[in-house]
SERO-4910 file (N, C-alpha, C, O; in steps of 0.05 Angstrom, whole numbers):
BEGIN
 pado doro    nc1    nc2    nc3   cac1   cac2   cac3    cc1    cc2    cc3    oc1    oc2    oc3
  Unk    A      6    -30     47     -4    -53     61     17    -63     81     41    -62     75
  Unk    A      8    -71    103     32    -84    124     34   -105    118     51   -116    131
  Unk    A     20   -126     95     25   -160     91     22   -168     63     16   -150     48
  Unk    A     24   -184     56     11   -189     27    -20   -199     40    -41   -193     28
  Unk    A    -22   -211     60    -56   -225     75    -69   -203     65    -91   -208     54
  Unk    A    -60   -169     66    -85   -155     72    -94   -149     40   -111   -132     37
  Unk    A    -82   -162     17    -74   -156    -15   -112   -163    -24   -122   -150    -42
  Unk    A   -123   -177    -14   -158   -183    -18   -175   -170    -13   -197   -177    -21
  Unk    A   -172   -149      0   -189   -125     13   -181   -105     -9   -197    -97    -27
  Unk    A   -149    -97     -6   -133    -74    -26   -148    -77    -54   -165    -63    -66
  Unk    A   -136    -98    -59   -146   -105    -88   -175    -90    -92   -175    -79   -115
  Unk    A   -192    -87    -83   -225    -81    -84   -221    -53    -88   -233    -41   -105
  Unk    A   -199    -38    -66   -207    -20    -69   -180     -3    -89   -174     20    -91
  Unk    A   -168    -25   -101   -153    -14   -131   -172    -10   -147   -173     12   -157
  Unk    A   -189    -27   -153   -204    -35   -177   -220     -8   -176   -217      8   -194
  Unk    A   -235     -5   -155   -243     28   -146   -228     47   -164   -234     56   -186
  Unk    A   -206     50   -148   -196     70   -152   -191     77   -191   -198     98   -202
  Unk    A   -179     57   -203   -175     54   -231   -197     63   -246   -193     79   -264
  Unk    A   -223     54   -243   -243     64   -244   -250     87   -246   -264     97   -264
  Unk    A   -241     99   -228   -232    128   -229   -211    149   -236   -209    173   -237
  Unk    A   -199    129   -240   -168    145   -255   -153    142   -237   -129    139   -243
  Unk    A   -158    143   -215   -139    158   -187   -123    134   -189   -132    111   -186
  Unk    A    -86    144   -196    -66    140   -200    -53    129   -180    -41    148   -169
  Unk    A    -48    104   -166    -32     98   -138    -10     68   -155     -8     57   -177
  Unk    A      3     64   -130     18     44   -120      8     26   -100     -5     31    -80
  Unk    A     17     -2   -115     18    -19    -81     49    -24    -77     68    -21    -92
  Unk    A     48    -31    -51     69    -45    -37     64    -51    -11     50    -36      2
  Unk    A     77    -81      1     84    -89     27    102    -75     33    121    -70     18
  Unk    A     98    -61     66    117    -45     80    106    -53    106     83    -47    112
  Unk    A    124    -67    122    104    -72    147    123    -50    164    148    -48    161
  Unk    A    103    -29    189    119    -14    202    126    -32    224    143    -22    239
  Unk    A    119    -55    231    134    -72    249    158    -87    255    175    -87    273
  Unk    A    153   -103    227    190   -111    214    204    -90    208    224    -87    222
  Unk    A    197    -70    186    219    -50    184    204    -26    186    187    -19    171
  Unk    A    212    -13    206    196     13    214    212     32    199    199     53    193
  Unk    A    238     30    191    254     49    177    249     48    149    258     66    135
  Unk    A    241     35    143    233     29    116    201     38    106    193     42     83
  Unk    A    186     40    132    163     52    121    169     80    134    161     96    117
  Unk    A    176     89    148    189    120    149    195    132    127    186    154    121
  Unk    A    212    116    113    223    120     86    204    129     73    199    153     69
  Unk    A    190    110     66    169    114     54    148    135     49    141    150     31
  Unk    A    141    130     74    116    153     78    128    187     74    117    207     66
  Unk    A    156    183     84    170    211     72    168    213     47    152    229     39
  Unk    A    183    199     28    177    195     -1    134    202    -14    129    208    -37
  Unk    A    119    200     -1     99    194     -2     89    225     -8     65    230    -11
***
């Protein structure tokens, strides 16, 4: 997610996902404030 704002939409589609087993993470990573940090990330990913 780029905010916690967008955490009300996500959430819907956790509940989804669990539902289904399908295994994820959340986290705030905005590529605007820290673009190196979601780089990071998405490499890690």
């Amino acid at each position: 997610m780029g905010s916690d704002s967008d955490w009300p939409i996500m959430k819907e589609a956790a509940e989804i996902l669990k539902q289904f087993g399908v295994p994820f993470e959340t986290k705030v990573v905005s590529a605007h404030r820290t673009p190196d940090d979601m780089a990071d990330y998405a490499k890690k990913a």
